[in-house]
C-alpha positions as CSV (number, residue, x, y, z in Angstrom):
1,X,-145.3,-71.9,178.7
2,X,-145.6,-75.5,177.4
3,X,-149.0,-77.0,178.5
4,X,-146.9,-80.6,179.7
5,X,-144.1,-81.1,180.8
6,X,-141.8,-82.3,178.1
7,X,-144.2,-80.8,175.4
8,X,-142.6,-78.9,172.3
9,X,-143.7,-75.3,171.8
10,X,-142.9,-74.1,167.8
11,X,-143.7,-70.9,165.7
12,X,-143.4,-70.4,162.1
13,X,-144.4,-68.0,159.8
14,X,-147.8,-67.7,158.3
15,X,-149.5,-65.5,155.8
16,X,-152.3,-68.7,155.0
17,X,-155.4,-70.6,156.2
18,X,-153.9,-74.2,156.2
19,X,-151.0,-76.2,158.4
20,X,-149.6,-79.1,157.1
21,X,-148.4,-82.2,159.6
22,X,-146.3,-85.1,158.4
23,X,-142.8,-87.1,159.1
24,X,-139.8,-85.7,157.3
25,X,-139.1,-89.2,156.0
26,X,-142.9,-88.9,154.1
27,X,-142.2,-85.9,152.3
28,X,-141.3,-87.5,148.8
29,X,-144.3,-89.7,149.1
30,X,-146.6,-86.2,149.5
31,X,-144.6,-85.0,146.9
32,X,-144.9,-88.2,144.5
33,X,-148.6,-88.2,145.2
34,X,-150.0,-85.4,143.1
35,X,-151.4,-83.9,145.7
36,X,-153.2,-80.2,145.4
37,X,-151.7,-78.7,148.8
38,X,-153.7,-75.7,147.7
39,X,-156.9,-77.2,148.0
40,X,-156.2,-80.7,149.8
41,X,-158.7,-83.0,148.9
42,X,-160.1,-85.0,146.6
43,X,-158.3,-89.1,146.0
44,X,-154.9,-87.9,146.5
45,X,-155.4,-85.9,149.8
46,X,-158.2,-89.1,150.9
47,X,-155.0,-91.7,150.0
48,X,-152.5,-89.8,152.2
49,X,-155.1,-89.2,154.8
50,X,-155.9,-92.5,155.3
51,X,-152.5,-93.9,155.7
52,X,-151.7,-91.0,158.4
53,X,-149.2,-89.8,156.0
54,X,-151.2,-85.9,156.0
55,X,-152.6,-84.4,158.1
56,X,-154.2,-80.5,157.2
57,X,-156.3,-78.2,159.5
58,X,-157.6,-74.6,158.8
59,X,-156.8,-71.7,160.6
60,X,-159.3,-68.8,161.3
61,X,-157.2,-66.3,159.9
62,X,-153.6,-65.7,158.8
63,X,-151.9,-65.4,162.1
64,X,-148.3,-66.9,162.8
65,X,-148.5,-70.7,164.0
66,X,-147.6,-71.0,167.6
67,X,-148.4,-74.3,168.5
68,X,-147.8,-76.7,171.3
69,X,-146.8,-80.4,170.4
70,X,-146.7,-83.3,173.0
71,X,-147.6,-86.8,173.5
72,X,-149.4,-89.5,176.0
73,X,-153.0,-89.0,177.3
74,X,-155.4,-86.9,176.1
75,X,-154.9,-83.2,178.3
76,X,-156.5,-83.5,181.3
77,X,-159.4,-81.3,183.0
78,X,-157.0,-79.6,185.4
79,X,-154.3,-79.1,181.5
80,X,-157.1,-77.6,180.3
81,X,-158.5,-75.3,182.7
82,X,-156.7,-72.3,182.7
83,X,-157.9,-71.6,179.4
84,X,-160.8,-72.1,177.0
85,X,-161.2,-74.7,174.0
86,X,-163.2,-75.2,170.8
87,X,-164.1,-79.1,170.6
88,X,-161.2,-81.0,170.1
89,X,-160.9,-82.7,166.6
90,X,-159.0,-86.1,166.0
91,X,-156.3,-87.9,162.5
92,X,-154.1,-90.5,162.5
93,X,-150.7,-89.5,162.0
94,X,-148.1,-91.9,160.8
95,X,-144.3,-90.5,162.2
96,X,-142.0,-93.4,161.3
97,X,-139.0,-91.4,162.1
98,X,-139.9,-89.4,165.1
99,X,-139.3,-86.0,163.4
100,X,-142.7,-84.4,162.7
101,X,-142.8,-81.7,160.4
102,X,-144.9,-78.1,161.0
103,X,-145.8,-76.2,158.1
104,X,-147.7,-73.1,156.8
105,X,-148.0,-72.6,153.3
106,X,-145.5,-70.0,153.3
107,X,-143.2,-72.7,154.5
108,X,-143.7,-76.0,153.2
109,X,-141.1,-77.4,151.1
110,X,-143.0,-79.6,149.0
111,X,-143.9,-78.0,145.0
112,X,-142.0,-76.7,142.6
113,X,-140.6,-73.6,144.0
114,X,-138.3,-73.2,146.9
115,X,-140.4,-72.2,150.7
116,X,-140.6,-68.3,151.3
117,X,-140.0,-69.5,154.9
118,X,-139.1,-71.9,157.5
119,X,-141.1,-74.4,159.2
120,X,-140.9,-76.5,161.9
121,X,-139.5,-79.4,163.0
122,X,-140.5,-81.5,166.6
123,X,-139.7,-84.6,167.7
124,X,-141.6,-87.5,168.9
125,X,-140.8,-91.0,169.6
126,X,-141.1,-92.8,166.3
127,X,-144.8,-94.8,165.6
128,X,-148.1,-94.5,164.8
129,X,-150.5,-92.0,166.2
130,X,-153.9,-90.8,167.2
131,X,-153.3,-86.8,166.9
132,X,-155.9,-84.9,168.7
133,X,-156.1,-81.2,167.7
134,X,-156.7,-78.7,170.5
135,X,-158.0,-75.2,169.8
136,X,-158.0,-72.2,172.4
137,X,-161.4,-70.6,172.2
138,X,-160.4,-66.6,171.5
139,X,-163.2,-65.7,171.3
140,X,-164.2,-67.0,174.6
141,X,-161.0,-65.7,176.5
142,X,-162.1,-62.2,175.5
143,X,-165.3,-62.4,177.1
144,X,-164.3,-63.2,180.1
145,X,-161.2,-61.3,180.1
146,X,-158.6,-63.8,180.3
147,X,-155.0,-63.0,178.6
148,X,-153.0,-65.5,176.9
149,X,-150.0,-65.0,175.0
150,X,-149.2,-68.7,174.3
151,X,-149.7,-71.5,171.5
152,X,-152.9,-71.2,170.5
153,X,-153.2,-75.2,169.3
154,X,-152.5,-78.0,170.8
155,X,-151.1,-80.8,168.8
156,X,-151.5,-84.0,170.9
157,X,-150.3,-87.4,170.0
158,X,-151.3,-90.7,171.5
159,X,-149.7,-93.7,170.6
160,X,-152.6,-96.1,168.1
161,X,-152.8,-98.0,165.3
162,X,-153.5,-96.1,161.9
163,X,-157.4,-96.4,161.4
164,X,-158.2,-95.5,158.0
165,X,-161.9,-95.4,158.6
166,X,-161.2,-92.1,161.3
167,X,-159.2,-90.3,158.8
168,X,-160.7,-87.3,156.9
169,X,-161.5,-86.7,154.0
170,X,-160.9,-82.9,153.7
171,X,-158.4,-80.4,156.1
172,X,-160.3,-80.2,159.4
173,X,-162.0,-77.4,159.8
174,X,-162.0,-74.3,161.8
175,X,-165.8,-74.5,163.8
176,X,-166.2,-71.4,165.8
177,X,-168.3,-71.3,168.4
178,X,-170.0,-68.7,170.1
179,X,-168.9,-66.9,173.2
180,X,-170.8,-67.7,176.4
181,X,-170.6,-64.7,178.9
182,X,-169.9,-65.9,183.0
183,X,-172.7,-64.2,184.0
184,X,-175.0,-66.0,181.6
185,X,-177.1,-68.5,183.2
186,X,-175.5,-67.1,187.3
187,X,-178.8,-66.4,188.4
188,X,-181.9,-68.2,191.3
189,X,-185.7,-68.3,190.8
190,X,-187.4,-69.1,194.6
191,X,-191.0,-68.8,193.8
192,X,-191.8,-65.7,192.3
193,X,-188.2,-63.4,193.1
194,X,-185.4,-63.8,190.8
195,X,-181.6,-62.6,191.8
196,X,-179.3,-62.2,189.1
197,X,-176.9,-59.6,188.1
198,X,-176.5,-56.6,186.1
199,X,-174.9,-56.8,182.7
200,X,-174.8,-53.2,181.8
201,X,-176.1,-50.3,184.3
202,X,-175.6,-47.6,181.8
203,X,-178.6,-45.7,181.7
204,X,-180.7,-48.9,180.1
205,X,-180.6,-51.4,183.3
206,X,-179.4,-54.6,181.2
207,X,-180.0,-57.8,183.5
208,X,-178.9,-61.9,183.5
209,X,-182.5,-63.1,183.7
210,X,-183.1,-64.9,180.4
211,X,-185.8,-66.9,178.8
212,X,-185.1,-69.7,181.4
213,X,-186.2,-67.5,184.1
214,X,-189.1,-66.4,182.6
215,X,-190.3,-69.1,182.7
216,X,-190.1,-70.5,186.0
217,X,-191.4,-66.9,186.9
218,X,-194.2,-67.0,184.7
219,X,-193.8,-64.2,183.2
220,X,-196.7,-63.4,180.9
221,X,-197.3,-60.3,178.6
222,X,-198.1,-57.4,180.9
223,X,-197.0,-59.2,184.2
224,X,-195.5,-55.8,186.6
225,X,-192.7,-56.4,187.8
226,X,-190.6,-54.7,190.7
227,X,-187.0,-54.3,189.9
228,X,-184.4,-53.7,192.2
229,X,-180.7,-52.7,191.6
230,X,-177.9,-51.0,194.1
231,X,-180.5,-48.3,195.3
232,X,-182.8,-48.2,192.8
233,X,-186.0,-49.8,192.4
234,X,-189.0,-49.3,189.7
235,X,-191.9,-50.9,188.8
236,X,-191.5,-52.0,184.8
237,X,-194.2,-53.7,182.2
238,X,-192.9,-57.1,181.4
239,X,-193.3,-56.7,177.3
240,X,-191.4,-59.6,175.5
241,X,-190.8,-59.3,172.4
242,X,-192.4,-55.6,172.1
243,X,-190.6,-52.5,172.7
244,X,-191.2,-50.5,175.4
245,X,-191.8,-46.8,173.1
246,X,-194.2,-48.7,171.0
247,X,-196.0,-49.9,174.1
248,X,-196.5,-46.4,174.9
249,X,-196.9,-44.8,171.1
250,X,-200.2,-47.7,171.2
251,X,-201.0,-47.7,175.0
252,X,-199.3,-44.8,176.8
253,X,-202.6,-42.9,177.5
254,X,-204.2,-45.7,179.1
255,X,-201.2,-46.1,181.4
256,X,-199.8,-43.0,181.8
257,X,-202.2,-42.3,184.2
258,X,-201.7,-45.0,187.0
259,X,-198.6,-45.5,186.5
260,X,-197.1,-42.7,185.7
261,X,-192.9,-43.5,186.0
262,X,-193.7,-47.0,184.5
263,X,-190.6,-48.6,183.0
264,X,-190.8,-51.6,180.4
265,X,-188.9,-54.9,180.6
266,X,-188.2,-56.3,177.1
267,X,-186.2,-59.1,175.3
268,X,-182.9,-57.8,174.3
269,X,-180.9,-60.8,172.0
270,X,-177.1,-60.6,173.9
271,X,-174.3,-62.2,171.9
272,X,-172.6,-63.7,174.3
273,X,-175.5,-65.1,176.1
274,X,-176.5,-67.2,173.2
275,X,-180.2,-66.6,174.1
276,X,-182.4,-63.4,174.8
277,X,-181.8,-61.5,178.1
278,X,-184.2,-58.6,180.1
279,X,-183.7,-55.0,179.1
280,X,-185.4,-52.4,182.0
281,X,-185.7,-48.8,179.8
282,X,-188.0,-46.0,180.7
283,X,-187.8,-43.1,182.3
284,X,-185.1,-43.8,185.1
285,X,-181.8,-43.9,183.9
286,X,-180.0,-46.0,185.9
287,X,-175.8,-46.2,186.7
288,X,-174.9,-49.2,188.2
289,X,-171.9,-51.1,187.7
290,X,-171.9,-54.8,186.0
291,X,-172.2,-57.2,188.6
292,X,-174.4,-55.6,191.1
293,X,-177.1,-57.5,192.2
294,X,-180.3,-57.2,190.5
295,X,-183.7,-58.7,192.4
296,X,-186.8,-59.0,190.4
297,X,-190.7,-59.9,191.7
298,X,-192.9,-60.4,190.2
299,X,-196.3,-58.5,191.5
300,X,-199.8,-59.9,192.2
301,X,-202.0,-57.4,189.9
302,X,-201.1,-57.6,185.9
303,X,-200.6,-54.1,184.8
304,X,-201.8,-54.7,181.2
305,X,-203.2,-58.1,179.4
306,X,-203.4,-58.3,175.3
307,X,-207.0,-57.5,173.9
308,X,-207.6,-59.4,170.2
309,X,-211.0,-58.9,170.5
310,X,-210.1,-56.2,167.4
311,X,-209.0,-59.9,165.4
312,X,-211.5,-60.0,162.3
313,X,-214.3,-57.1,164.3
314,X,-215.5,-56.1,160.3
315,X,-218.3,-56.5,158.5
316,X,-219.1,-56.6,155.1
317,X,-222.4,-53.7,154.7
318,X,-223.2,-54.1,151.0
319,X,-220.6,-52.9,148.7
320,X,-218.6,-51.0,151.9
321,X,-217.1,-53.3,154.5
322,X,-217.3,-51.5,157.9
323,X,-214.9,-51.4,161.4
324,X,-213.9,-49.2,163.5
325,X,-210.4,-46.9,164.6
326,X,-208.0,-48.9,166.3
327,X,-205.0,-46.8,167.2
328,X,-204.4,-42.9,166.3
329,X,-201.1,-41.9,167.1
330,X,-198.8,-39.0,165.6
331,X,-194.7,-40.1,165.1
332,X,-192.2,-38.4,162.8
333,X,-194.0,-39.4,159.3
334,X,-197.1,-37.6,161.0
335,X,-200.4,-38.8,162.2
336,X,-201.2,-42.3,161.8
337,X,-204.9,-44.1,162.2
338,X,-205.2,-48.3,162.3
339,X,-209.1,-49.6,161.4
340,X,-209.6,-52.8,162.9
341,X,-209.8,-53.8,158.5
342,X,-207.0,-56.7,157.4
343,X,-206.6,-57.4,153.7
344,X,-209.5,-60.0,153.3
345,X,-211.9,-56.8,154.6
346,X,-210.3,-54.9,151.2
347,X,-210.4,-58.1,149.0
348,X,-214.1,-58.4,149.6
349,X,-214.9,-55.0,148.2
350,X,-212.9,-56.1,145.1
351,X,-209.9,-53.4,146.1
352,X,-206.5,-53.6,144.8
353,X,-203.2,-51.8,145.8
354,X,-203.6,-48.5,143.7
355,X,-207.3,-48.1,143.5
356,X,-208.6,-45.1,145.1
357,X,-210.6,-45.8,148.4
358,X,-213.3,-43.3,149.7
359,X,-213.1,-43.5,154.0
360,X,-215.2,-42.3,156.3
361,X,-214.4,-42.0,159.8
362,X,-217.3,-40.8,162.2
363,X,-219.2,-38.0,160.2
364,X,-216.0,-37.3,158.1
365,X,-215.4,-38.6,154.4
366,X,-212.1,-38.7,152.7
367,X,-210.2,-40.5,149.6
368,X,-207.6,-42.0,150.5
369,X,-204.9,-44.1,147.6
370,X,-204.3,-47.5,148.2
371,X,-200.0,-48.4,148.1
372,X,-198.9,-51.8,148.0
373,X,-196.2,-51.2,150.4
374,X,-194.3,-48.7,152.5
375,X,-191.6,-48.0,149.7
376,X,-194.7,-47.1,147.2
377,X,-196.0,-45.0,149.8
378,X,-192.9,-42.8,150.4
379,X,-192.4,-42.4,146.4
380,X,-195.7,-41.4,145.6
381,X,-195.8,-37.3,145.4
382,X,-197.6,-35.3,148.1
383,X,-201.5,-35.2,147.3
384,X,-202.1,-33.8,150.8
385,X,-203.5,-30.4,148.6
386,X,-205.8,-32.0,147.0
387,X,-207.1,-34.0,150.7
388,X,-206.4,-37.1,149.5
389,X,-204.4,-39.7,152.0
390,X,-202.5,-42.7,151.7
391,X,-203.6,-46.5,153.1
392,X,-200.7,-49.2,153.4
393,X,-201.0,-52.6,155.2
394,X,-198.9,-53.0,158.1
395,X,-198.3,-55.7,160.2
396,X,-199.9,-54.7,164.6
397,X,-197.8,-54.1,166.5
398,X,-198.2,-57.0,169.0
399,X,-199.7,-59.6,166.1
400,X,-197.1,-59.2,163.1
401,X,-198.9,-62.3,161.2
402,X,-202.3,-59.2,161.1
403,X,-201.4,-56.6,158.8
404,X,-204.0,-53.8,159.1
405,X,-205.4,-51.0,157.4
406,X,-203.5,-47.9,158.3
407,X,-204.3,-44.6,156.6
408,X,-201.5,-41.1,156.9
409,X,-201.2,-38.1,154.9
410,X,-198.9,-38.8,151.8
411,X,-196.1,-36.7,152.7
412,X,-192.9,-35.0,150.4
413,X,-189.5,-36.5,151.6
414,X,-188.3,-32.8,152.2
415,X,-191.8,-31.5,153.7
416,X,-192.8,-30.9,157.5
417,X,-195.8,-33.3,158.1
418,X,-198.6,-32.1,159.7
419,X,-199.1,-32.3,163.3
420,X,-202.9,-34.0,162.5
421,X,-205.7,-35.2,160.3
422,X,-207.0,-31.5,160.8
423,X,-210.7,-33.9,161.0
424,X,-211.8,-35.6,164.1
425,X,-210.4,-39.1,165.2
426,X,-210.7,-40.6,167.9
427,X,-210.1,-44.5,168.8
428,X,-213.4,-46.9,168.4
429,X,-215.0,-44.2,165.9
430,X,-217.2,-46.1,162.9
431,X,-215.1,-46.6,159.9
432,X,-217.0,-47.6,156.6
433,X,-214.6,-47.9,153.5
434,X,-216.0,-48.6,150.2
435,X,-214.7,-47.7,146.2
436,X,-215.9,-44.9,144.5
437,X,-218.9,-45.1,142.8
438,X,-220.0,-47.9,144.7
């Protein structure tokens, strides 16, 4: 359905990127002008531009043209509303005989061998024109479910004098721009309680409240939070940018305790939100539809708060620099223990990746291989006969700029890791690391 009244709807083939617009009576003047219709640019394509004689504009992809052409005002809010636009983009265009000329590059008839196709012809009353260039937003109309069938461009034309300063200098371009979801942003803050929606109910509770919200909630690392959806409610761990099974691989003892069906709220980055939104996984699996009504407090009591006071706790003790165990925790490459030692703490004992390091954790002593990385780690052959271990730098879990010293059995590709050290660990226990020999 035309999008005026007295608007001219045309389709032509296309198997191309580009469209081509100029009068019928201009074509020997394209032709004559050396232009590379290939690649439009350049003087040639800049001459023609700025006269209105050409007008180019890319295509996303090589779909048949089905475009709309009309004239007068630019479309007007309520024109526009049933569907969704890209910004529009503006040329003169000279059409001195009133019959303006539609092409793809499997149909225009200017170069040296006949078209494979036709194009199209519409017509407009003869003069000089400010064409406007409307694009439907696809990607938008899919995310919120709207069906269109119709031209998918726009081609208005509004009588004005040619100004060569506006014309440009290249075939205007095909901007996408990202999708925004109709639930992004369709939520209140009053005070502390926040009432959005759910995005996905699926098992992982996916929720509307976004960045935005966290703020006016102030939300802070750790803040506990009561979430309610349909007939479900939980008490979840606002985390950030952490995820929730790391939180409990590093902390789960020390919560597991009081709260023992404690969920975790996280960032989650949703497409077509264009910004981060909160993510409630955890033990509950929840089914809910989209759009049910999630509520979110935020409680009095913090249920965790960030300790750094591990930052820089070493000390250099003669040739040995000494800290203590951070984290121990066992995951599918087997047990892993953190010191509370960054690089500078191996620099100052003169270590470099590949030197042999002797490590001694409460009473027990141990070499251990220094790798540079993870990759060097997991090529290295297993040594675990011969006791030795392996220590790689890697980045805490909640301070990525901190790489700490972490220490695991080196382990075969194909072999079962062990379940632990088979030596005492425990978190806080002395660490003293020094070279051997030293």
């Amino acid at each position: 359905m035309p999008i005026r009244q007295g608007s001219q709807v045309v389709k032509v083939f296309n198997s191309g990127l580009l469209v081509y617009l100029y009068d019928q009576a201009n074509a020997a003047t394209i032709r004559e002008s050396g232009v590379n219709l290939i690649e439009p640019q350049g003087t040639a394509f800049g001459r023609l531009a700025r006269t209105g004689t050409l007008v180019v504009y890319e295509l996303p992809q090589d779909d048949p043209l089905h475009v709309d052409v009309c004239t007068g005002t630019p479309l007007t809010e309520g024109e526009r509303s049933k569907l969704r636009w890209l910004a529009p983009q503006k040329a003169p265009l000279a059409v001195p005989s009133g019959a303006l000329c539609i092409h793809s590059a499997d149909s225009i008839p200017i170069g040296d061998d006949a078209p494979a196709s036709k194009g199209a012809v519409a017509t407009v009353p003869p003069g000089d024109y400010l064409l406007t260039l409307y694009r439907v937003n696809p990607d938008q109309l899919s995310v919120e479910g709207i069906r269109h069938r119709g031209p998918r461009e726009v081609i208005l034309l509004e009588p004005c004098p040619i100004d060569p300063e506006s014309a440009p200098t290249a075939p205007l371009p095909f901007i996408a721009e990202a999708a925004r979801a109709p639930w992004a942003g369709a939520w209140s803050v009053d005070g502390l309680r926040f009432l959005g929606q759910v995005v996905d109910g699926n098992g992982t509770l996916v929720t509307n409240l976004d960045r935005e919200a966290a703020k006016r909630l102030g939300l802070a690392w750790g803040t506990a939070l009561e979430v309610r959806a349909g007939r479900t409610t939980v008490t979840a761990i606002f985390l950030g940018d952490n995820g929730f099974d790391e939180y409990l691989l590093y902390r789960g003892e020390s919560v597991k305790s009081p709260h023992p069906h404690l969920m975790g709220a996280c960032w989650w980055n949703h497409e077509n939100a264009l910004t981060d939104v909160l993510v409630v996984r955890g033990e509950t699996k929840f089914k809910l539809r989209p759009k049910t009504q999630v509520e979110v407090r935020v409680l009095p009591d913090p249920i965790d708060r960030r300790d750094e006071s591990w930052v820089g706790n070493w000390s250099l003790a003669g040739t040995a620099v000494r800290g203590s165990v951070l984290h121990h925790y066992a995951v599918w490459g087997g047990p892993h223990c953190t010191f509370t030692l960054d690089a500078s703490a191996l620099e100052a004992i003169g270590a470099s990746p590949g030197d042999l390091l002797v490590v001694r954790i409460g009473a027990s002593e141990h070499r251990a291989r220094w790798f540079e990385d993870e990759i060097a780690m997991r090529g290295a052959k297993s040594t675990r006969k011969s006791g030795e271990l392996c220590a790689v730098l890697v980045p805490h879990w909640y301070r990525p700029d901190i790489a700490l010293v972490t220490v695991r059995p080196v382990v075969d590709f194909m072999e079962t890791p062990p379940d632990s050290f088979g030596f005492p660990v425990e978190i806080g226990m002395d660490v003293v690391v020094s070279r051997p020999g030293a």
